[in-house]
SELUMMAR-222337 format. One record per residue: x, y, z of N, C-alpha, C, O in turn. Coordinates in steps of 0.05 Angstrom, whole numbers, padded with zeros to 5 digits, always signed. Atoms other than C-alpha are relative to their C-alpha. Layout:
N
XYZXYZXYZXYZ...
This chain:
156
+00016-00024+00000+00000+00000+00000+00017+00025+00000+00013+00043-00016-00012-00027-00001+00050+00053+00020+00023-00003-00032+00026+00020-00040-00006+00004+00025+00089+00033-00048-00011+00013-00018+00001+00030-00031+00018-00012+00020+00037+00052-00089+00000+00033-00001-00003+00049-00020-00001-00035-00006+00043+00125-00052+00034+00004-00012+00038+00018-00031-00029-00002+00005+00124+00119-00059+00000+00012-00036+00009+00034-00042-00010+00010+00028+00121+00103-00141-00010+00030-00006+00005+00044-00018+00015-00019+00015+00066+00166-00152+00026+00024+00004+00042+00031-00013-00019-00028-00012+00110+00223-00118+00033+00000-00021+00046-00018-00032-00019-00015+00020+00165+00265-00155+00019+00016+00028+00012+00032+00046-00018-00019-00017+00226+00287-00118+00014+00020-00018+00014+00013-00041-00023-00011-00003+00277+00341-00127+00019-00015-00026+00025-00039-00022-00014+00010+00011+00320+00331-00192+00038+00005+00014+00045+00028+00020-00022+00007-00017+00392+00315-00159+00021+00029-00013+00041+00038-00001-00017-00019+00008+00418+00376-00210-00011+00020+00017+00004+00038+00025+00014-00035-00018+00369+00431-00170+00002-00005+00018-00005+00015+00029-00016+00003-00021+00393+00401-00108+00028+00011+00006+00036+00028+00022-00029-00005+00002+00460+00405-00118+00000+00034-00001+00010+00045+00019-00002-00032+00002+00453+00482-00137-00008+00003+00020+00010-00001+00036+00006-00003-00024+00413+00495-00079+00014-00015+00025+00005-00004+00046-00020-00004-00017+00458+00471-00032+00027+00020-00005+00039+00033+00013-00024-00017-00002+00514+00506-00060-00003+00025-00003+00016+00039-00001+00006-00028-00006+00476+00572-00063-00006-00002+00032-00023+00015+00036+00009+00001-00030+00464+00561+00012+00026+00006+00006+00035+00028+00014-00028-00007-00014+00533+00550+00029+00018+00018-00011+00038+00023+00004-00008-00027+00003+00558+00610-00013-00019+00028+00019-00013+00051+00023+00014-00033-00017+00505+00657+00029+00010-00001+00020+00017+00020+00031-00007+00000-00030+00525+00628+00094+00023+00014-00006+00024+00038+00000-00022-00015+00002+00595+00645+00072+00014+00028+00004+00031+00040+00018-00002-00031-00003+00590+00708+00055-00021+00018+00031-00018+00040+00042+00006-00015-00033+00549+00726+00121+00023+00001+00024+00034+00018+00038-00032+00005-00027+00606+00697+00168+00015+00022-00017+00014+00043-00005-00023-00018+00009+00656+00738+00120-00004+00033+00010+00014+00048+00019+00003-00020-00006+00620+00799+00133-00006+00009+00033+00002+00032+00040+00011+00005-00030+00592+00791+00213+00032-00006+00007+00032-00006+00031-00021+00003-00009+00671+00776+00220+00022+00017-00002+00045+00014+00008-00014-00016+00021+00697+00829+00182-00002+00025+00027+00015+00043+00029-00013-00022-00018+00690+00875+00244+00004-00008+00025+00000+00006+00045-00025+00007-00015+00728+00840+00284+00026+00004+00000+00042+00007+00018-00037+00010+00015+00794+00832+00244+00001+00039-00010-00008+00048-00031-00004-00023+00001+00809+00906+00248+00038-00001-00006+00054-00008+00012-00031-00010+00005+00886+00924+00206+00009+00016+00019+00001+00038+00025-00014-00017-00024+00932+00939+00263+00015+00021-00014+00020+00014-00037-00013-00014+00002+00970+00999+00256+00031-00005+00025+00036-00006+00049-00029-00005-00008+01041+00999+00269+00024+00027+00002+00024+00048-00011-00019-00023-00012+01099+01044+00300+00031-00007+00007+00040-00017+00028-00030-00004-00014+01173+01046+00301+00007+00015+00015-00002+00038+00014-00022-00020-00010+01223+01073+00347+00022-00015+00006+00018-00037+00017-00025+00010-00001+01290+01055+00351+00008-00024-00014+00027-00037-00006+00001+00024+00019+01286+01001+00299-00026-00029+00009-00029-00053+00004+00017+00025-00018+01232+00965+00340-00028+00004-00006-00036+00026+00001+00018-00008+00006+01167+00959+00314-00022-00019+00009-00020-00043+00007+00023+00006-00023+01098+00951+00357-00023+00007-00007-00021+00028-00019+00025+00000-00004+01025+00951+00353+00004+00028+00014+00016+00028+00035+00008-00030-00004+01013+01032+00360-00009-00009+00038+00003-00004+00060+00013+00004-00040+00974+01008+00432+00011-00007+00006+00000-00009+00028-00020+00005-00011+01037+00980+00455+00016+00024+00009+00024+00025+00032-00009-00024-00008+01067+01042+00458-00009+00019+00012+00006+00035+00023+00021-00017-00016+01012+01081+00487+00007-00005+00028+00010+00014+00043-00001+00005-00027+01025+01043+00551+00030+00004+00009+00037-00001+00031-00025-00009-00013+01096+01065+00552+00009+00028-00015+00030+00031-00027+00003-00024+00010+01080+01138+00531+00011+00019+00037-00003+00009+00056-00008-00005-00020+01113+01177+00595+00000+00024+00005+00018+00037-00005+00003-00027-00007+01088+01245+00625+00003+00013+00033-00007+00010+00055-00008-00018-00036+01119+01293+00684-00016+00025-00004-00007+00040-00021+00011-00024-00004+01065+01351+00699+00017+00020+00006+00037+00020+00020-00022-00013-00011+01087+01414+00695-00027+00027+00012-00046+00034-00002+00020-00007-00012+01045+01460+00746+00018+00030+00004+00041+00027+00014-00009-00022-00007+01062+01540+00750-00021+00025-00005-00025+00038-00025+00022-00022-00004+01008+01587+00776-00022-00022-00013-00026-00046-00011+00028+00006+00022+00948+01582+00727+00011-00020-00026-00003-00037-00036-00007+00012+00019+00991+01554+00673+00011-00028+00002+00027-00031+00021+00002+00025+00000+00994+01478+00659+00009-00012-00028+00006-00001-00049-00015+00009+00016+01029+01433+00617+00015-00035-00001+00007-00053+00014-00015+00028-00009+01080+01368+00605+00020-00002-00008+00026+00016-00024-00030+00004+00010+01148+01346+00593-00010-00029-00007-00025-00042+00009-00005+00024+00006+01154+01280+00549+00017-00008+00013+00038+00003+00007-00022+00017-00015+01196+01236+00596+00005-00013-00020+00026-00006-00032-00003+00025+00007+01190+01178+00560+00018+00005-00030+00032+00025-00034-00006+00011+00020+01211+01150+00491-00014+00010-00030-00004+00019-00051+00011-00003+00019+01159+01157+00452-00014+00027-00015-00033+00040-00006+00016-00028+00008+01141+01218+00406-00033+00006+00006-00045-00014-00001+00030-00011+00000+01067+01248+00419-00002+00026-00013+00006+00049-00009+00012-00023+00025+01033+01279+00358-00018+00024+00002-00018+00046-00008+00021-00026-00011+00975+01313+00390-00008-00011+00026+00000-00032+00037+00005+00011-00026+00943+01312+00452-00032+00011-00003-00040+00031-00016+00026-00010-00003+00869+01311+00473+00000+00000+00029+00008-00018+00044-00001-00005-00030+00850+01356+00542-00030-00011+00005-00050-00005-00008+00027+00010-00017+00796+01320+00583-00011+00016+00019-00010+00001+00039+00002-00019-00012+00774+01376+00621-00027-00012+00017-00047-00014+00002+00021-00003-00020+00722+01360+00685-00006+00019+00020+00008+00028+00038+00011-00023-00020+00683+01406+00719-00023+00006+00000-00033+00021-00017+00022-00004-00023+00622+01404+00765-00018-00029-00017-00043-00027-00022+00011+00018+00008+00605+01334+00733+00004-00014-00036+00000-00037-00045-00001-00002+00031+00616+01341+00656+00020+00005-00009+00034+00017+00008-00033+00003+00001+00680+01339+00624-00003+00017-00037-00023+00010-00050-00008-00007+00028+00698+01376+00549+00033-00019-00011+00054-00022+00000-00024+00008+00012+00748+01344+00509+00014+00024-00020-00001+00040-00030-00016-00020+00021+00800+01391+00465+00028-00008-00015+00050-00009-00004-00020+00009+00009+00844+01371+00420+00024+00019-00014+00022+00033-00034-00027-00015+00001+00913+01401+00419+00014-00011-00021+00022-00034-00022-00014+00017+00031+00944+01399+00343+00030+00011+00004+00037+00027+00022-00038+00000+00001+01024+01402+00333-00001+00024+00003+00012+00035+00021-00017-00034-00005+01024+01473+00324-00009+00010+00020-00002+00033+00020+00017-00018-00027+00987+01497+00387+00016-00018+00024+00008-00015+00046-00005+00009-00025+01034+01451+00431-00003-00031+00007+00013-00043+00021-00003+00029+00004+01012+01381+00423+00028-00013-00014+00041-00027+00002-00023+00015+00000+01074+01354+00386+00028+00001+00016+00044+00019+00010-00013-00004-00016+01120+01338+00440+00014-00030-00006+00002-00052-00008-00022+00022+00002+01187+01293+00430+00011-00001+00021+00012+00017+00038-00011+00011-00028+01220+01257+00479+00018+00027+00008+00030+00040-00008-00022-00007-00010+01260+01296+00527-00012+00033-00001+00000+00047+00015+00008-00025-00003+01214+01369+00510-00031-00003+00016-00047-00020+00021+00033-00008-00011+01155+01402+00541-00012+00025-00004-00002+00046-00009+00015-00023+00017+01101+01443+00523-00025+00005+00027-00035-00008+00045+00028-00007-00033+01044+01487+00572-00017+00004-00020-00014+00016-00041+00022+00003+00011+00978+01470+00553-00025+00023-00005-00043+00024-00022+00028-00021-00012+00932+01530+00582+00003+00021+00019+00016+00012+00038-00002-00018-00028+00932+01591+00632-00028+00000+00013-00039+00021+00019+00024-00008-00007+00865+01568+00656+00000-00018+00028-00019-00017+00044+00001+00028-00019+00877+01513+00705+00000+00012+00027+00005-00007+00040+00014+00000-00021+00859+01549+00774-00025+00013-00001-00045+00011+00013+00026-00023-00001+00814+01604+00750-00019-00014-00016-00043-00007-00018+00039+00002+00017+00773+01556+00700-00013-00019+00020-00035-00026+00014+00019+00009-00014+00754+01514+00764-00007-00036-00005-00025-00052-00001+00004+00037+00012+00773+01443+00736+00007-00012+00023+00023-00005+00040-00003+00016-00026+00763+01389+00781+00024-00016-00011+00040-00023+00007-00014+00017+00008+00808+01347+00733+00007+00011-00028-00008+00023-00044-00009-00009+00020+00851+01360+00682+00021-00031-00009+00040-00038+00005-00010+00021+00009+00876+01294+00639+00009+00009-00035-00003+00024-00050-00017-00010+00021+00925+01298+00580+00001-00035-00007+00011-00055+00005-00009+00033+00000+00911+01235+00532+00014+00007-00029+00008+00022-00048-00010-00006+00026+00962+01228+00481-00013-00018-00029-00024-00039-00033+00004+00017+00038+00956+01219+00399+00025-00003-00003+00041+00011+00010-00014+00009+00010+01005+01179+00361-00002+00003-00022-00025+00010-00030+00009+00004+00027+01019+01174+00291+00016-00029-00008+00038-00033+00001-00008+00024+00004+01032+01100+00264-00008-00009-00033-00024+00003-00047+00005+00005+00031+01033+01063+00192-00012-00011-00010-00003-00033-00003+00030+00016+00016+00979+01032+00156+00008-00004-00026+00019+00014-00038+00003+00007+00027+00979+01001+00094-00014+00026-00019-00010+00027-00043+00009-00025+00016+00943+01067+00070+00015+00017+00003+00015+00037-00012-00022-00032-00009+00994+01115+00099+00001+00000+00021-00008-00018+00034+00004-00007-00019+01004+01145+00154-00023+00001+00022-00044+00009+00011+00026-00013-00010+00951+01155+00211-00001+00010+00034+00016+00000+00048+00006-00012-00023+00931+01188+00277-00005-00016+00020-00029-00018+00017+00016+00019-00021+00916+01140+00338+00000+00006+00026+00020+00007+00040+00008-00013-00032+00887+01164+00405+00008-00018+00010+00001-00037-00005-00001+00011-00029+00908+01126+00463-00019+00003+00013-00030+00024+00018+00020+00002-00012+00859+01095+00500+00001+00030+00025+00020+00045+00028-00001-00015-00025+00834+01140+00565+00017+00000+00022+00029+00017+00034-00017+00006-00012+00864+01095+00605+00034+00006+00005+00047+00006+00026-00031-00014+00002+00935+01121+00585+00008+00028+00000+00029+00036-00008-00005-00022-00007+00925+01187+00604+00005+00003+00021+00004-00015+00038-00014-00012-00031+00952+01228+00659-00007+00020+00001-00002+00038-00015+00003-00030-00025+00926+01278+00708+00015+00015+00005+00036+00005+00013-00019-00012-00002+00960+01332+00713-00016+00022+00031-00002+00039+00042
């Protein structure tokens, strides 16, 4: 009896199978390629002294001595590593401005110099004043700019 049902029925020719699976497994494909695609972020890279690091490697050995006189505020590069620009984190009474300091206003500071940031630092009433540096590092496209996390800033 169930034979008789078997013989009537029409399946699936094995060629429009075959395509349909392999249009399946080209979509999945390309979904993972793209849903993965912002993960795999091109590191940027940085020499100094012939030694070359993941840009955020160097951030964490970016090295700043405050420099505090009256109202006016500032830093000396201790460390090693050049800093391209700097962004000021400015808090006060809960809310904070960011400002970013370009090479010519004082941000590019090489090892061993220092630069004063502001004459505002008792009279503007900041509870906090944090200096995070920018880098510049190499990319397959050129050159480029890379903030340093927050974390690698310093209070001044």
């Amino acid at each position: 009896m169930f034979s008789k049902f078997i013989k009537n029925k029409r399946a699936i020719s094995p060629i429009i199978s075959t395509v349909l699976l392999i249009m399946i497994v080209i979509i999945l494909a390309i979904i993972i390629l793209l849903w993965s695609k912002g993960f795999l972020q091109e590191a940027v890279l940085k020499e100094i002294s012939g030694v070359e690091k993941e840009i955020k490697q160097y951030c964490g050995e970016v090295e700043i001595t405050r420099i505090l006189e009256g109202d006016s505020y500032g830093f000396t590069n201790s460390g090693n590593v050049p800093i391209y620009k700097v962004n000021l984190k400015k808090t006060q009474g809960g809310k904070s401005t960011i400002t970013e300091i370009s090479p010519g206003d004082g941000g590019l500071v090489n090892p061993g110099f220092a630069t004063i940031l502001g004459d505002d630092y008792n009279s503007g009433g900041y509870e906090e004043i944090k200096v995070i540096p920018i880098l510049l590092g190499k990319k397959s496209g050129g050159i480029t700019e890379v903030p340093c996390p927050e974390e690698n800033g310093f209070v001044i």
